[in-house]
Each structure stands twice: as structure tokens, then as C-alpha cells.
C-alpha positions in Angstrom: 18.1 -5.8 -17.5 20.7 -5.0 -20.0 19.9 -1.3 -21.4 17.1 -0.1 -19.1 17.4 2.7 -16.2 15.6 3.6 -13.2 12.9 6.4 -14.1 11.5 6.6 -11.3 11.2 4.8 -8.1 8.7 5.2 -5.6 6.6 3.0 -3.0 3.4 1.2 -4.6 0.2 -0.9 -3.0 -0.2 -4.3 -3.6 -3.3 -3.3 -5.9 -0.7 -1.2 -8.1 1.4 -4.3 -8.5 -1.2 -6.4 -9.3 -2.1 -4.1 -12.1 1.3 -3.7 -13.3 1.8 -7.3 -13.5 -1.5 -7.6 -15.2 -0.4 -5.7 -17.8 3.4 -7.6 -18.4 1.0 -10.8 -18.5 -0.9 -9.4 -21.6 2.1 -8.3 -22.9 4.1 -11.4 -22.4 5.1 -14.4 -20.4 5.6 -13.8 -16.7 8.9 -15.2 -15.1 8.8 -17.4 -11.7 9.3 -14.4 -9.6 6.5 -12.2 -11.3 3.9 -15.3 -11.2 4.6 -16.0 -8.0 4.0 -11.9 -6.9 0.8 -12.0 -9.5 -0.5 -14.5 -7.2 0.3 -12.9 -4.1 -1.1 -9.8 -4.7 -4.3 -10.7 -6.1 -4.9 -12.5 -2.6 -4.0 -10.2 -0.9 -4.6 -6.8 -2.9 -8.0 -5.7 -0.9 -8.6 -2.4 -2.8 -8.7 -1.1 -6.1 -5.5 1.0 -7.0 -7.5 4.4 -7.5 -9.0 3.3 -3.9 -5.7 2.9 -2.4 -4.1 5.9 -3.5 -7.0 8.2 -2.6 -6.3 6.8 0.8 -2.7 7.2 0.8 -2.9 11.1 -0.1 -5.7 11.3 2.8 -3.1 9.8 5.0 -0.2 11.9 3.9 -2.5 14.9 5.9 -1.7 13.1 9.2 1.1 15.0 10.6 4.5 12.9 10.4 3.2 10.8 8.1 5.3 9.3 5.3 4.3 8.2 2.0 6.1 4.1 2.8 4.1 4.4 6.3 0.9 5.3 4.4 1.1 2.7 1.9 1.9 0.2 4.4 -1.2 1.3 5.9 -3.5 1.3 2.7 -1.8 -2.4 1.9 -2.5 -3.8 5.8 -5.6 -1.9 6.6 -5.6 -2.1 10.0 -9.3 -2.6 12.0 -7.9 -1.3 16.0 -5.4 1.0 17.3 -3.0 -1.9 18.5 -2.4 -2.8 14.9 -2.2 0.4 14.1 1.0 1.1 16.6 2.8 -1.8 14.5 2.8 -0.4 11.8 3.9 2.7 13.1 6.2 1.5 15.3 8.1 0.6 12.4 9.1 4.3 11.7 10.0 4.3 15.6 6.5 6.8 15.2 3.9 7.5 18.7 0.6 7.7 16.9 -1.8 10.2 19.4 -5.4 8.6 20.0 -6.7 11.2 18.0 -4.6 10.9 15.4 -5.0 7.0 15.4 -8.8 7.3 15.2 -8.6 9.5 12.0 -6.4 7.0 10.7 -8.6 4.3 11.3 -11.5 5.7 10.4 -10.3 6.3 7.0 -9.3 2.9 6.7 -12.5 2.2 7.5 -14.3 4.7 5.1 -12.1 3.2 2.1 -12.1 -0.3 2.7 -15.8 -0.6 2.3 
């Protein structure tokens, strides 16, 4: 990693990786870690990126909501409010039943 900087850093879905690790396979040989990761996320990488990321600006209206929470969201898609409150307990965040139900429901709507 000799000679290369940070551009920019910022929370991606598992469909993103898998793209961007697509794209180093083409390019070249994947290490260990990046295999292993390739693998991982094209098990469990449910969406299409373009899918995901509609979703996580959608979410981002919710108020409170955080683009890492969001994401998390997008990558898990949760199917009831219980694993919804998981997640969001992870931000130390009270979803509202109202709020909860949009949330799902646009899980729901993009997961299709």
C-alpha cells in the first residue's frame, strides 16, 4: 500500500463490494482476503448495487436515520419489526411503529 491515499471513504453494500471486487478480478489476481470477501458477498449480496443505493437514499428520509444504519439495512433486509429494532438498536436508536412500517415496507418494495 506503499504510495496510495485515502480519497474517499464512505460505507458501501455488500452488492457495491461485490462489484468492486469484480472489477480487481478482471484486472488482476485477487489476494486471500479479497477471494475470500468475493465469495462472501456474492452469497450474500441480495440486490443489485443501483437497487441498494436507491434504497439507502429512500431510507436516509426516515428521520435519525444514518447513512451506516441504512446500509446496514439495505445489506440485512429485514422481513418484521423485531429484526428491525436490532439493527437499530445498534445506534442505541427507538424506531416508532410508524416509522418501522415505512422502513419495512421499503425493504419490501426493493427487495422484490
Amino acid at each position: 500500500m506503499i504510495g496510495k491515499e485515502v480519497v474517499q471513504e464512505r460505507d458501501i453494500t455488500l452488492s457495491e463490494a461485490k462489484g468492486h471486487l469484480q472489477k480487481r478480478k478482471k484486472d488482476s489476481e485477487l489476494s486471500y482476503e479479497q477471494a475470500s470477501s468475493l465469495e462472501y458477498t456474492s452469497e450474500f449480496g441480495k440486490m443489485s448495487p443501483t437497487k441498494a443505493r436507491e434504497l439507502i437514499e429512500k431510507l436516509m428520509d426516515v428521520p435519525k436515520m444514518d447513512e451506516s444504519t441504512a446500509v446496514m439495512i439495505a445489506d440485512i433486509q429485514p422481513e418484521d419489526k423485531d429484526d428491525l429494532r436490532v439493527i437499530m438498536e445498534k445506534k442505541r436508536f427507538k424506531v416508532e411503529d410508524k416509522e418501522a412500517v415505512k422502513i419495512l415496507d421499503l425493504v419490501a418494495q426493493y427487495s422484490k
